[in-house]
mmCIF file of the C-alpha atoms, coordinates in Angstrom:
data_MODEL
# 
_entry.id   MODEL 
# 
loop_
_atom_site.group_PDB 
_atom_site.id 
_atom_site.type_symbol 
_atom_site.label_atom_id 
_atom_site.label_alt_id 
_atom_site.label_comp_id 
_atom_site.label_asym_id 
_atom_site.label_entity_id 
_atom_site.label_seq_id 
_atom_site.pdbx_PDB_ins_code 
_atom_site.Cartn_x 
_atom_site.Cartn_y 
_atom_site.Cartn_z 
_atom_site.occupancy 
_atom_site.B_iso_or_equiv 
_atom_site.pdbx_formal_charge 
_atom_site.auth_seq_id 
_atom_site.auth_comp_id 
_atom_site.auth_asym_id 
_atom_site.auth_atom_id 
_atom_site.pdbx_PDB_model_num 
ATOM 1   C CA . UNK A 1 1   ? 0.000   0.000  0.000   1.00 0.00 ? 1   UNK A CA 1 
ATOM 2   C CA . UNK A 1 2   ? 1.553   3.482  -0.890  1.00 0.00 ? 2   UNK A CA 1 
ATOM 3   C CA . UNK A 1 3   ? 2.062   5.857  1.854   1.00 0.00 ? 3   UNK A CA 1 
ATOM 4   C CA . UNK A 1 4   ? -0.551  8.413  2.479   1.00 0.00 ? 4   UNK A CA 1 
ATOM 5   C CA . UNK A 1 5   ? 0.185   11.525 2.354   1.00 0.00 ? 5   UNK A CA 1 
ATOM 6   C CA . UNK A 1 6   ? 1.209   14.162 5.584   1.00 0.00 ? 6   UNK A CA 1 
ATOM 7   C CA . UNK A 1 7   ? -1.753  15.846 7.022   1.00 0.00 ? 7   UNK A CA 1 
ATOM 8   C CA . UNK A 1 8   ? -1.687  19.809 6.992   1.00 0.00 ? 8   UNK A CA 1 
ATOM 9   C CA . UNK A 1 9   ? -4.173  22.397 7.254   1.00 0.00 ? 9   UNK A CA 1 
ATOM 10  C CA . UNK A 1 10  ? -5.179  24.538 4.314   1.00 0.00 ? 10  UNK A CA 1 
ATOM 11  C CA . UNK A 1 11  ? -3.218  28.090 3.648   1.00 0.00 ? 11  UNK A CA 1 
ATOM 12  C CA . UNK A 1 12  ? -5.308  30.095 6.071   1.00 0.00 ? 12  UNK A CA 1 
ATOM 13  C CA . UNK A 1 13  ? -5.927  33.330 3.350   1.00 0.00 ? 13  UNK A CA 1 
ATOM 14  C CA . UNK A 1 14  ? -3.927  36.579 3.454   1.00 0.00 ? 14  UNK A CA 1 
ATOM 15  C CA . UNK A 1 15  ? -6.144  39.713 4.162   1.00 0.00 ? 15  UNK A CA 1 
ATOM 16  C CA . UNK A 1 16  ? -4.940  42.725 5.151   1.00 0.00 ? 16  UNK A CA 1 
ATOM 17  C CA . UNK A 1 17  ? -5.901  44.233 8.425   1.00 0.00 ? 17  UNK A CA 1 
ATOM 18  C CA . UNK A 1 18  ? -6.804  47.899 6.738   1.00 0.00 ? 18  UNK A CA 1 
ATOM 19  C CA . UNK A 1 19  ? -9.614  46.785 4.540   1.00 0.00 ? 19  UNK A CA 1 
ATOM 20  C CA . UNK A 1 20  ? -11.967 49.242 2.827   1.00 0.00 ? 20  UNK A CA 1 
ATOM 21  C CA . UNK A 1 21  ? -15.429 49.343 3.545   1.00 0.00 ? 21  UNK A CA 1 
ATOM 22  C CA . UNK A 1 22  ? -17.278 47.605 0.576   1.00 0.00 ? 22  UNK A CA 1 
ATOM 23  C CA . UNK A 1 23  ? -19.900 50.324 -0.490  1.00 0.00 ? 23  UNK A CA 1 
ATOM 24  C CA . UNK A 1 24  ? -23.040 50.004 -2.750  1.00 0.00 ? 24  UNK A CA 1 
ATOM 25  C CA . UNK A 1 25  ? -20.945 49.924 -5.811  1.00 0.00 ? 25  UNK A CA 1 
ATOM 26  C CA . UNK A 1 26  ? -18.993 47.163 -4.695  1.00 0.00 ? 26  UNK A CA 1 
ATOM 27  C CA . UNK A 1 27  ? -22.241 45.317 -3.555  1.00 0.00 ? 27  UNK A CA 1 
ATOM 28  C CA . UNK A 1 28  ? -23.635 45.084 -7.271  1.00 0.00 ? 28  UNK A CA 1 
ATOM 29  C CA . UNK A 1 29  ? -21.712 42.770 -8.811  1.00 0.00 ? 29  UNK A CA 1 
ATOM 30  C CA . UNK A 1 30  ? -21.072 43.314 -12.521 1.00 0.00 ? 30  UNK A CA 1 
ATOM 31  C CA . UNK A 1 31  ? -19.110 41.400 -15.624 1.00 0.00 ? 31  UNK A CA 1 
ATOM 32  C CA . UNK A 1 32  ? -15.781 41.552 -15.668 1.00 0.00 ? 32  UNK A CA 1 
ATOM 33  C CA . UNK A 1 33  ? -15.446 43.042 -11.962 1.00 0.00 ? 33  UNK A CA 1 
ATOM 34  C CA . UNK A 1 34  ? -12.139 43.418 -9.551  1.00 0.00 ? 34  UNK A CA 1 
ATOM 35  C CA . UNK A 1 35  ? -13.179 43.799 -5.892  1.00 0.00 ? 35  UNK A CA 1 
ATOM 36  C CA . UNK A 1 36  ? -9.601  43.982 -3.979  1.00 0.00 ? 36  UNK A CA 1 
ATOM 37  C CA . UNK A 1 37  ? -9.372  44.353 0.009   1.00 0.00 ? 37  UNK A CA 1 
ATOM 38  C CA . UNK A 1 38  ? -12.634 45.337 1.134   1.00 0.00 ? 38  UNK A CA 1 
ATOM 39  C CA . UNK A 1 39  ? -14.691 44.578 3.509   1.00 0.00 ? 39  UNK A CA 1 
ATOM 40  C CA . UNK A 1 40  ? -18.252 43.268 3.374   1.00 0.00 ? 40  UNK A CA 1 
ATOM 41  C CA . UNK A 1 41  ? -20.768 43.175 5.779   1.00 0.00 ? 41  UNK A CA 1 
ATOM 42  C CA . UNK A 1 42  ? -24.524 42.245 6.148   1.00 0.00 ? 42  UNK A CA 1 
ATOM 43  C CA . UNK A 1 43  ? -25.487 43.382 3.137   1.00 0.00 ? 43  UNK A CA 1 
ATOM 44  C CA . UNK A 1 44  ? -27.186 41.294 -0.056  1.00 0.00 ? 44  UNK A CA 1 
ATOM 45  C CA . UNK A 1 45  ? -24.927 41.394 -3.007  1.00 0.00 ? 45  UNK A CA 1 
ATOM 46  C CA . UNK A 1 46  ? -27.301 42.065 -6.289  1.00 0.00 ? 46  UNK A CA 1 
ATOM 47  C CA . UNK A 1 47  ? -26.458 41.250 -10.061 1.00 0.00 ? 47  UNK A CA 1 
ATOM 48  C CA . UNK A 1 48  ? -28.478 43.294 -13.512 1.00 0.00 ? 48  UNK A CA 1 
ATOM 49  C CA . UNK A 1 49  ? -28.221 40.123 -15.539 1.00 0.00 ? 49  UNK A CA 1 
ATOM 50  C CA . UNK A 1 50  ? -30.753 36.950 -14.417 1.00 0.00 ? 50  UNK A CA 1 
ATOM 51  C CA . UNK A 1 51  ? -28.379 34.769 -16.993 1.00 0.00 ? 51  UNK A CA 1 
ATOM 52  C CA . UNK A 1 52  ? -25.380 35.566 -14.086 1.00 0.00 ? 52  UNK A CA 1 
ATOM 53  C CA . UNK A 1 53  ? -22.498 37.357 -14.121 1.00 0.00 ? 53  UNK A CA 1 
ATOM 54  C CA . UNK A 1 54  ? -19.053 36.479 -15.892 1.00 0.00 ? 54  UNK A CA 1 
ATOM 55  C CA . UNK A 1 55  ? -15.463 37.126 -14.901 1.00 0.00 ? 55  UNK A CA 1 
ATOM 56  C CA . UNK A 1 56  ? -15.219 38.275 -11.473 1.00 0.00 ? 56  UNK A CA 1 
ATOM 57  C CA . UNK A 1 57  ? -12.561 38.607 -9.415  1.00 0.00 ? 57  UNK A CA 1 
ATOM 58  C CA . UNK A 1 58  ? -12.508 38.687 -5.179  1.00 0.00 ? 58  UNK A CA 1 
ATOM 59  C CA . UNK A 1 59  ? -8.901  39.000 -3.822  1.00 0.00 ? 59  UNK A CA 1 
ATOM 60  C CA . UNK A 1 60  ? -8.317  39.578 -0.128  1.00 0.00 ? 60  UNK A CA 1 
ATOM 61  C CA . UNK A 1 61  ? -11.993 40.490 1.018   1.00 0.00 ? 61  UNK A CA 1 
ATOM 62  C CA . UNK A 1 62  ? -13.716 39.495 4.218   1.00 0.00 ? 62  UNK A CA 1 
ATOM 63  C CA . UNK A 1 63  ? -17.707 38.471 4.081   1.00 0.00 ? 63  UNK A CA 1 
ATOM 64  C CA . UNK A 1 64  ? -19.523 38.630 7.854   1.00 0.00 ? 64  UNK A CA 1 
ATOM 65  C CA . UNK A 1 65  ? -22.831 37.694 7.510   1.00 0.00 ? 65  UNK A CA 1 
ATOM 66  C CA . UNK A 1 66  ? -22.744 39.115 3.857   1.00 0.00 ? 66  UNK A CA 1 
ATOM 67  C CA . UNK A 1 67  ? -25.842 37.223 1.496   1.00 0.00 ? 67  UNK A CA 1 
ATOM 68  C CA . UNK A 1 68  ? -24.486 35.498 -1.892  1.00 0.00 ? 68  UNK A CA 1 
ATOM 69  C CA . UNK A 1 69  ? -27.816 33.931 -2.240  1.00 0.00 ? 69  UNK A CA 1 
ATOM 70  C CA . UNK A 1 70  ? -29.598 33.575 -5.853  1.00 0.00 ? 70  UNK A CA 1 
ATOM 71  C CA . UNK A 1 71  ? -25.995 34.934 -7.463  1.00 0.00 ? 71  UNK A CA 1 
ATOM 72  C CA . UNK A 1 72  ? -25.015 33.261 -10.418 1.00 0.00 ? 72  UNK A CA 1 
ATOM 73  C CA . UNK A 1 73  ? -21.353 33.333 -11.417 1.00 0.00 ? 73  UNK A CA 1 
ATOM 74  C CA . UNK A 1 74  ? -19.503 32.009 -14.208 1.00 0.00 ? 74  UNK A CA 1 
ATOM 75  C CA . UNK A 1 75  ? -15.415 31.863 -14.132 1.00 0.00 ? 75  UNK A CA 1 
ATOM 76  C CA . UNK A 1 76  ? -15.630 33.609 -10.931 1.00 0.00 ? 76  UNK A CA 1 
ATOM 77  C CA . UNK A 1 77  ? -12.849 33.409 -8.758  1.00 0.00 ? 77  UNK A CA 1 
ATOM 78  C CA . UNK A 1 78  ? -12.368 33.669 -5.069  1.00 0.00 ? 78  UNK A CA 1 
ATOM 79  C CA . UNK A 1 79  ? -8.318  34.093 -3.421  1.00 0.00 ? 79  UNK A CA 1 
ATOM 80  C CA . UNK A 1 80  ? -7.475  35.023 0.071   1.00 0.00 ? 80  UNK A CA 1 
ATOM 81  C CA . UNK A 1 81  ? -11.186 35.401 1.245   1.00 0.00 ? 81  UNK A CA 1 
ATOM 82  C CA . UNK A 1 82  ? -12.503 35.010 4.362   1.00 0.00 ? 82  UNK A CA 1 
ATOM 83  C CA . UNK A 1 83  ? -16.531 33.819 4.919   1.00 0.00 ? 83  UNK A CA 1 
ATOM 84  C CA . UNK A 1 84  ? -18.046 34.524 8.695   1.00 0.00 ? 84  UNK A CA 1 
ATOM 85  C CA . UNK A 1 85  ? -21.574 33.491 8.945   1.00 0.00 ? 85  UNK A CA 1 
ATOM 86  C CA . UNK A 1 86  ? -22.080 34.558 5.472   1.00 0.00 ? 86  UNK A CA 1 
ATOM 87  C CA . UNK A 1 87  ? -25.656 33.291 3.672   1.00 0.00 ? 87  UNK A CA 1 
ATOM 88  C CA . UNK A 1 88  ? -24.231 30.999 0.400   1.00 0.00 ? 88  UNK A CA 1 
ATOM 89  C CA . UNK A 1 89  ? -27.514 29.278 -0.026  1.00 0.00 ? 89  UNK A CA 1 
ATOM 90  C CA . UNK A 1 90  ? -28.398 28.513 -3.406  1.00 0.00 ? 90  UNK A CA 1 
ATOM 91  C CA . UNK A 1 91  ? -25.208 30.473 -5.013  1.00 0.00 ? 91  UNK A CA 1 
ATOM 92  C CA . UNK A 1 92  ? -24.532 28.645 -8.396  1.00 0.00 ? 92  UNK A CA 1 
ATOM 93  C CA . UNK A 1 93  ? -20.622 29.174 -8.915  1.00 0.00 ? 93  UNK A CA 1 
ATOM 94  C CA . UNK A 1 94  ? -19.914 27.739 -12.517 1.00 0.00 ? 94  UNK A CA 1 
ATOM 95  C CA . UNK A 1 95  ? -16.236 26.810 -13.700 1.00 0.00 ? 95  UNK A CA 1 
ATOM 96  C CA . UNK A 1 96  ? -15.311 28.913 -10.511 1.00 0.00 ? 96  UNK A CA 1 
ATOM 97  C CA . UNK A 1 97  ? -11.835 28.858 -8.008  1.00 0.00 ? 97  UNK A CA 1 
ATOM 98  C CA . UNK A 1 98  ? -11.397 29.455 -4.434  1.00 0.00 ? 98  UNK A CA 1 
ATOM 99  C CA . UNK A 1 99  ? -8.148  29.133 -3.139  1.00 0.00 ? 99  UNK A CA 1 
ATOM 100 C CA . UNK A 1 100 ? -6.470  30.428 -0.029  1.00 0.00 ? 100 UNK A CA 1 
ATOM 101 C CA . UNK A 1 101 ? -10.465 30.759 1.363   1.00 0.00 ? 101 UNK A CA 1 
ATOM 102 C CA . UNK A 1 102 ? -11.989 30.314 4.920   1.00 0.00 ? 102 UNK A CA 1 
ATOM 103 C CA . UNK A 1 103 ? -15.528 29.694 5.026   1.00 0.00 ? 103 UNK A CA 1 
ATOM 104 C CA . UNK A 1 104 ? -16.766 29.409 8.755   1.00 0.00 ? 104 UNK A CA 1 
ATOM 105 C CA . UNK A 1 105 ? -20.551 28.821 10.723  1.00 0.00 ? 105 UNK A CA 1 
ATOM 106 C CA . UNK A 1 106 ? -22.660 29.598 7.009   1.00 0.00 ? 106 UNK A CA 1 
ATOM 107 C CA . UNK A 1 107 ? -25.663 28.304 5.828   1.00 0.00 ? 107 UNK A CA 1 
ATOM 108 C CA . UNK A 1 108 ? -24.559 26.904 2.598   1.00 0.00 ? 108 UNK A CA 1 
ATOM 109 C CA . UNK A 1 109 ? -27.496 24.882 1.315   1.00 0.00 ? 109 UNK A CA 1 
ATOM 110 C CA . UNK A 1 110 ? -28.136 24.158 -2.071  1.00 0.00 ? 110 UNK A CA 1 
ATOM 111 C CA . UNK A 1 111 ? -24.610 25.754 -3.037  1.00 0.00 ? 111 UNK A CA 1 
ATOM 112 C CA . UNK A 1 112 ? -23.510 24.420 -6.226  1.00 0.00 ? 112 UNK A CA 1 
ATOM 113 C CA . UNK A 1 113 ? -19.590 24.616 -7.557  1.00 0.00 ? 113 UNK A CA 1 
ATOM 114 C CA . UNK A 1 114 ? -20.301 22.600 -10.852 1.00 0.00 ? 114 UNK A CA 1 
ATOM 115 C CA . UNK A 1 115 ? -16.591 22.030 -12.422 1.00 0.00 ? 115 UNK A CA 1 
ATOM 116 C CA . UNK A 1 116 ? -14.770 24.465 -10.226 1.00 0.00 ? 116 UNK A CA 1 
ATOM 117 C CA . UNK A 1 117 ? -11.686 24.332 -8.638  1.00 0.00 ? 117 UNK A CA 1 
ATOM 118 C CA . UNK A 1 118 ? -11.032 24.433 -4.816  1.00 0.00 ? 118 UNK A CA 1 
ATOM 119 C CA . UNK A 1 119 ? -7.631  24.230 -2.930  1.00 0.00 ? 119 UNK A CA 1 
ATOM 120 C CA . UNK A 1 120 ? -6.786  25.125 0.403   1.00 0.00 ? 120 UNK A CA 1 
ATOM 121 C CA . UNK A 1 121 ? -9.978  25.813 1.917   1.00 0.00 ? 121 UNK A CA 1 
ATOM 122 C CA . UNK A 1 122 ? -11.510 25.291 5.077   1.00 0.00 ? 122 UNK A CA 1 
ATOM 123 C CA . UNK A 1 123 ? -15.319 24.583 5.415   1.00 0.00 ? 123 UNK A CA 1 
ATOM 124 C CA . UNK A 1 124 ? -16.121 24.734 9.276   1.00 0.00 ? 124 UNK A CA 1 
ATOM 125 C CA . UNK A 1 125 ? -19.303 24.607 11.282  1.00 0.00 ? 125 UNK A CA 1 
ATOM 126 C CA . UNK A 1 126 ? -21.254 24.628 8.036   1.00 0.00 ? 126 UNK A CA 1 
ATOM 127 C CA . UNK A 1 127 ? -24.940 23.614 7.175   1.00 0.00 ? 127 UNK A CA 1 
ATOM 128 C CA . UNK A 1 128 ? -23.890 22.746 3.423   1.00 0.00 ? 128 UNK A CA 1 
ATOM 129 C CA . UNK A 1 129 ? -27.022 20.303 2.810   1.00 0.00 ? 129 UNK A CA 1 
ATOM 130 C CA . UNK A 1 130 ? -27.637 19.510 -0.649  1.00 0.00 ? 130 UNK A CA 1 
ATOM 131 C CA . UNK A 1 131 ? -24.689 21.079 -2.293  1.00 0.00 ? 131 UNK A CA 1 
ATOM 132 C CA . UNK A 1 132 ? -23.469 20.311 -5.171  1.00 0.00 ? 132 UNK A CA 1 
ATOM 133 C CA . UNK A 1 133 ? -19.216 19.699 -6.468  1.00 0.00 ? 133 UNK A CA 1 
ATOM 134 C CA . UNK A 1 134 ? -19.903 17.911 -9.564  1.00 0.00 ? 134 UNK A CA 1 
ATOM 135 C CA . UNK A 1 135 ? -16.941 17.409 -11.911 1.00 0.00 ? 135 UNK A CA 1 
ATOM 136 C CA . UNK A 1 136 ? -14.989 20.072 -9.303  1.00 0.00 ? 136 UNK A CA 1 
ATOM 137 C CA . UNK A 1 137 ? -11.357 19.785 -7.992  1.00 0.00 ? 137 UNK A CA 1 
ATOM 138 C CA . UNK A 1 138 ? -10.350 19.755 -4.939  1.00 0.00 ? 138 UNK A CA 1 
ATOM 139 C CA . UNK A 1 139 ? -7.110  19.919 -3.525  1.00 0.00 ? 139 UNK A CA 1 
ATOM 140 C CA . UNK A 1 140 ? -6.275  20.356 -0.018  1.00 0.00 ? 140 UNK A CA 1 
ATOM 141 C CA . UNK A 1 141 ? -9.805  20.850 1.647   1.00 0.00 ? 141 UNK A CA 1 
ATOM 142 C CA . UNK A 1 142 ? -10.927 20.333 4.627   1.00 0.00 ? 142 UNK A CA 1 
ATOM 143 C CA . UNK A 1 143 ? -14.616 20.068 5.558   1.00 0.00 ? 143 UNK A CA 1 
ATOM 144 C CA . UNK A 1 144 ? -15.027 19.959 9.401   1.00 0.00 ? 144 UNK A CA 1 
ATOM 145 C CA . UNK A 1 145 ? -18.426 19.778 11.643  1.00 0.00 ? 145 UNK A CA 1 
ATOM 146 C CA . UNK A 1 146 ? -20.570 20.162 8.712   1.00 0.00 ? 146 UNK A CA 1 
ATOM 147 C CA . UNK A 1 147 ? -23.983 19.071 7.559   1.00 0.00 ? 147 UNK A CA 1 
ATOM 148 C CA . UNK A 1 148 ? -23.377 17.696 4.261   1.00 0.00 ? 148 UNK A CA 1 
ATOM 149 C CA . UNK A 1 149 ? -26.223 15.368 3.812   1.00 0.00 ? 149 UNK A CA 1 
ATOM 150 C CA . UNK A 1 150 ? -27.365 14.454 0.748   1.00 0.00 ? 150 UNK A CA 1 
ATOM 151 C CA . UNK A 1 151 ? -24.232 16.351 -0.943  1.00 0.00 ? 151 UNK A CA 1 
ATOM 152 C CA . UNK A 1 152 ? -22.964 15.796 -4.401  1.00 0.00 ? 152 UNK A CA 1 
ATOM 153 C CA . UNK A 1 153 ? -19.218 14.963 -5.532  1.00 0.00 ? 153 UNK A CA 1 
ATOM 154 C CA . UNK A 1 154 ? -20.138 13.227 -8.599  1.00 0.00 ? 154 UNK A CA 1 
ATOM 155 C CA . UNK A 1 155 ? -16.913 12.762 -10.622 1.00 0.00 ? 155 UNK A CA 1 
ATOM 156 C CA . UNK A 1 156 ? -15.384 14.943 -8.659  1.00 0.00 ? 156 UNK A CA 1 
ATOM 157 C CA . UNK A 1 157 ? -11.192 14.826 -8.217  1.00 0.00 ? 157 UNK A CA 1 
ATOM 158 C CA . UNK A 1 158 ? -10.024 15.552 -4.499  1.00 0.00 ? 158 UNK A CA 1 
ATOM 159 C CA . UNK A 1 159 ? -6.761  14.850 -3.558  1.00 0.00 ? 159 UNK A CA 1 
ATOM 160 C CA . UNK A 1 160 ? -5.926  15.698 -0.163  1.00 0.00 ? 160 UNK A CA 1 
ATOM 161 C CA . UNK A 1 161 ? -9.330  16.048 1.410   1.00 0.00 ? 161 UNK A CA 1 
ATOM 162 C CA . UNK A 1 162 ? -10.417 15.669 4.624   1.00 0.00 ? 162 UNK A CA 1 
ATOM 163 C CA . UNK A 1 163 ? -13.873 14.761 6.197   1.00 0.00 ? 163 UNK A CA 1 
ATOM 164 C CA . UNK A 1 164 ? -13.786 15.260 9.800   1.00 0.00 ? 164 UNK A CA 1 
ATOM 165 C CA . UNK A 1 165 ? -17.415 15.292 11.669  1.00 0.00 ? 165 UNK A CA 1 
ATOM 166 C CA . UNK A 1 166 ? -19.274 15.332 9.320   1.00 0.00 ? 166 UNK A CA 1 
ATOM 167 C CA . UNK A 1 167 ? -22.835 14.357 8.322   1.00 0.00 ? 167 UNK A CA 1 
ATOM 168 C CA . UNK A 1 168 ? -22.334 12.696 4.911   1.00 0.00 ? 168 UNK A CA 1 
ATOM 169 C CA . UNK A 1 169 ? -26.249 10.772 4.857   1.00 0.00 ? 169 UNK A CA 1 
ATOM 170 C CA . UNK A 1 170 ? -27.369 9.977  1.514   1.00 0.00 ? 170 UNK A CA 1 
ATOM 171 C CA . UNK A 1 171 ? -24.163 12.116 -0.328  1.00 0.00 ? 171 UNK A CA 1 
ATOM 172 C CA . UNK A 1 172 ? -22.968 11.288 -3.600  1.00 0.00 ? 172 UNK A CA 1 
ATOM 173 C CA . UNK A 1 173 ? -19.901 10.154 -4.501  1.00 0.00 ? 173 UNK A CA 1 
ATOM 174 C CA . UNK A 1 174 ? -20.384 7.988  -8.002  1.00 0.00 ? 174 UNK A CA 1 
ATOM 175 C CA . UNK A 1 175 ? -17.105 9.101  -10.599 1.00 0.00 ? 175 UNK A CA 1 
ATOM 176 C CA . UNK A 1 176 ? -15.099 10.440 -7.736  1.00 0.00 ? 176 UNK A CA 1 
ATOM 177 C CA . UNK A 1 177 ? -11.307 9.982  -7.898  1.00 0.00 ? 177 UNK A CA 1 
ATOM 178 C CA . UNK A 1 178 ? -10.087 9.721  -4.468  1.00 0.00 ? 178 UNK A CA 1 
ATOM 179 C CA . UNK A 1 179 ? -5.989  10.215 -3.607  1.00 0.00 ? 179 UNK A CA 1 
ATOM 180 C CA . UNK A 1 180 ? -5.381  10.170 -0.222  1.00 0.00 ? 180 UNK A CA 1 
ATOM 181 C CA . UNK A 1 181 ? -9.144  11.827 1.041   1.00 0.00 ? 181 UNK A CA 1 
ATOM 182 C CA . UNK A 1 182 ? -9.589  10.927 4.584   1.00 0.00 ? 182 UNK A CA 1 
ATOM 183 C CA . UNK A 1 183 ? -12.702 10.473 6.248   1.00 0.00 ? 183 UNK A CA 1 
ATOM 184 C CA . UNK A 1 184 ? -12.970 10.531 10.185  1.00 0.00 ? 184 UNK A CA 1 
ATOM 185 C CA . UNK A 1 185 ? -15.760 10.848 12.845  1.00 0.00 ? 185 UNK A CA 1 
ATOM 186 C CA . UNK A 1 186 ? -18.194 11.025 9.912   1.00 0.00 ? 186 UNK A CA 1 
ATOM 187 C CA . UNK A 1 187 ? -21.946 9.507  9.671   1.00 0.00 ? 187 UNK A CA 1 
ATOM 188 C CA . UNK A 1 188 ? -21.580 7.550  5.912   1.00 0.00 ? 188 UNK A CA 1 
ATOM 189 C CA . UNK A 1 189 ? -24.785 6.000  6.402   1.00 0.00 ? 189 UNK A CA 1 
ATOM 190 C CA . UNK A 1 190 ? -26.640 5.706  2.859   1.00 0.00 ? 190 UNK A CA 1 
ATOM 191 C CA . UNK A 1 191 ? -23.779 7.331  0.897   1.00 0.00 ? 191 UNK A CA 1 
ATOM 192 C CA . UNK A 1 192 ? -24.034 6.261  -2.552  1.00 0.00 ? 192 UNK A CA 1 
ATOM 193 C CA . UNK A 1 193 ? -20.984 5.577  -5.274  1.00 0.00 ? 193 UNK A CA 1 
ATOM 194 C CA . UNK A 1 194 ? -18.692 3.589  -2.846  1.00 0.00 ? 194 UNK A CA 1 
ATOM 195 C CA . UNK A 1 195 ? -16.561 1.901  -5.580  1.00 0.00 ? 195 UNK A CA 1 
ATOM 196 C CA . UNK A 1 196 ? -14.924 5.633  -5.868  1.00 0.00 ? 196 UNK A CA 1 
ATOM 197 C CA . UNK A 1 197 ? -13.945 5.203  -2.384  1.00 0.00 ? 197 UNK A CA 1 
ATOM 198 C CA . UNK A 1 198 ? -10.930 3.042  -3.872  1.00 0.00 ? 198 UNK A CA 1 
ATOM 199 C CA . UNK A 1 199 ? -7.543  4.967  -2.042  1.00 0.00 ? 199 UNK A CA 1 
ATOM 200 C CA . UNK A 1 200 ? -9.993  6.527  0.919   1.00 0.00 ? 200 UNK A CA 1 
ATOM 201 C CA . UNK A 1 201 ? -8.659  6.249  4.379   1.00 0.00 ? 201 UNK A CA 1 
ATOM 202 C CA . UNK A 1 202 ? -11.879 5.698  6.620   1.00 0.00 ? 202 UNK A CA 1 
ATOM 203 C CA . UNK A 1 203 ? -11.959 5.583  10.149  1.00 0.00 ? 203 UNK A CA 1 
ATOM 204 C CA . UNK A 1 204 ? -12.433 2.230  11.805  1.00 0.00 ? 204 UNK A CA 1 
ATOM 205 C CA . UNK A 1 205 ? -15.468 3.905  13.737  1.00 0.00 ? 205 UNK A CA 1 
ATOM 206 C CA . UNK A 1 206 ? -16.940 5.646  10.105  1.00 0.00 ? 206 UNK A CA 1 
ATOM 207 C CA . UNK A 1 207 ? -16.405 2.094  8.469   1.00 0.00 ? 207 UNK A CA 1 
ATOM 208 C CA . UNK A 1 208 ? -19.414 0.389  10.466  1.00 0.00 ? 208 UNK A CA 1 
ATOM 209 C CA . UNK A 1 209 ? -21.744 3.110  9.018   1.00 0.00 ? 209 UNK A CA 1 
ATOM 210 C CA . UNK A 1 210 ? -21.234 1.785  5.582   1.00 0.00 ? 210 UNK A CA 1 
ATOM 211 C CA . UNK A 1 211 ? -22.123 -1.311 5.769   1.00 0.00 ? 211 UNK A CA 1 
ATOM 212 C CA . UNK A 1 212 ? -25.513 -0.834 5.081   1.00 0.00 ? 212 UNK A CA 1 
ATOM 213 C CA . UNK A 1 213 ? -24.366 1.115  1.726   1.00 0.00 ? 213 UNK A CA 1 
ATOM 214 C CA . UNK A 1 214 ? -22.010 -1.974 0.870   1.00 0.00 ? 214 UNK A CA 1 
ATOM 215 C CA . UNK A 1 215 ? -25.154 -4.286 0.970   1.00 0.00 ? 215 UNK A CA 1 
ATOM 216 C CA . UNK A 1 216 ? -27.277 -2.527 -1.037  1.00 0.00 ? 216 UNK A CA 1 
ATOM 217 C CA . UNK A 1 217 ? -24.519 -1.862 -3.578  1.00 0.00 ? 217 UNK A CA 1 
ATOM 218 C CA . UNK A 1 218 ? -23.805 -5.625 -3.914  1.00 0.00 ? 218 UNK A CA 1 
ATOM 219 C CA . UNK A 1 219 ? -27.334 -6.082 -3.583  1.00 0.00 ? 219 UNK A CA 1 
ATOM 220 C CA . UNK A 1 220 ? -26.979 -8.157 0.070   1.00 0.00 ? 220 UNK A CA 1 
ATOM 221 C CA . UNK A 1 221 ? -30.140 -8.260 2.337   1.00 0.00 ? 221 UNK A CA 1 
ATOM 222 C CA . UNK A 1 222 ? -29.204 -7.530 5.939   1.00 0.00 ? 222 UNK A CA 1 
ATOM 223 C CA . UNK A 1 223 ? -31.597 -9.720 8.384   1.00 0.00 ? 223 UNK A CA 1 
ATOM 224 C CA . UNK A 1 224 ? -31.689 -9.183 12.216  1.00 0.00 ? 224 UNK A CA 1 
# 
């Protein structure tokens, strides 16, 4: 068996400590827009187009309690950003990136990151029900005390990832390419797609909660 690879934590993100009050230009989000060092607060951020907006760029801006939801993005990209209670529900984040991110106690639900790329990010204390990584990348995540029931990381490519708490009921894993994605102190009861969980490292205590997933996936009836 190869050796797995060290644990670390994620790059925590580089913000500034002066950051500039995001005003109600920077709260409309537009094609094509550069939002640099600023910081956001409990405001909605709005969009003109319904289609969603293309080309934006967040560098080194903080988000406390700030609401993403119903934003569409497309090639958006997200570095050095730090999320504090922030409302993600329902943002649709198409061929995006995070990297360098924090994303801490938000309501997530619904999310979707369809083919985007993620590495070093921390998701902690997170409701993140029903969200959606299909065909994303992740590198050097770490999801921790999260609801992430019913989740999807179809086809998904995570190297490096780490599952640690988690609620995991009913997610989707079917395509995924696992390299050295741990999984520990998780509930993995009715996850689906466990022939991609080829090179996971699983907790001896997480193991027991698939075996009713292993059944049904080789079709075995468990009797008491």
């Amino acid at each position: 068996m190869p050796a797995s690879s060290p644990v670390r934590e994620p790059k925590p993100p580089q913000i500034p400590c002066g950051l500039t009050p995001a005003g109600k230009v920077e709260r409309h989000v537009r094609h094509d827009g550069k939002y640099l060092s600023l910081d956001y607060g409990a405001d909605t951020l709005s969009m003109d187009d319904p289609d969603g907006v293309e080309d934006v760029e967040f560098e080194r801006c903080r988000f406390t309690r700030t609401v993403f939801s119903e934003l569409v993005l497309h090639r958006a990209g997200f570095a050095d950003c730090a999320f504090g209670d922030a409302d993600l529900a329902n943002l649709r984040a198409f061929n995006s990136r995070m990297f360098n991110v924090r994303i801490m106690n938000a309501r997530m639900t619904g999310m979707r990151l369809a083919e985007s790329g993620l590495r070093d990010v921390l998701v902690e204390g997170c409701r993140a029900d029903l969200t959606g990584f299909r065909y994303a990348r992740l590198r050097d995540v770490v999801f921790r005390d999260c609801n992430l029931a019913e989740a999807t990381f179809q086809s998904a490519e995570m190297t490096d990832v780490r599952f640690e708490n988690c609620r995991l009921g009913g997610a989707q894993f079917s395509g995924a390419k696992m390299r050295s994605v741990r999984f520990r102190g998780c509930d993995l009861r009715g996850v689906a797609g466990l022939s991609s969980f080829q090179g996971a490292i699983v907790a001896s205590g997480d193991a027991m909660s698939l075996l009713d997933a292993f059944a049904a996936e080789l079709g075995i009836t468990i009797e008491d």
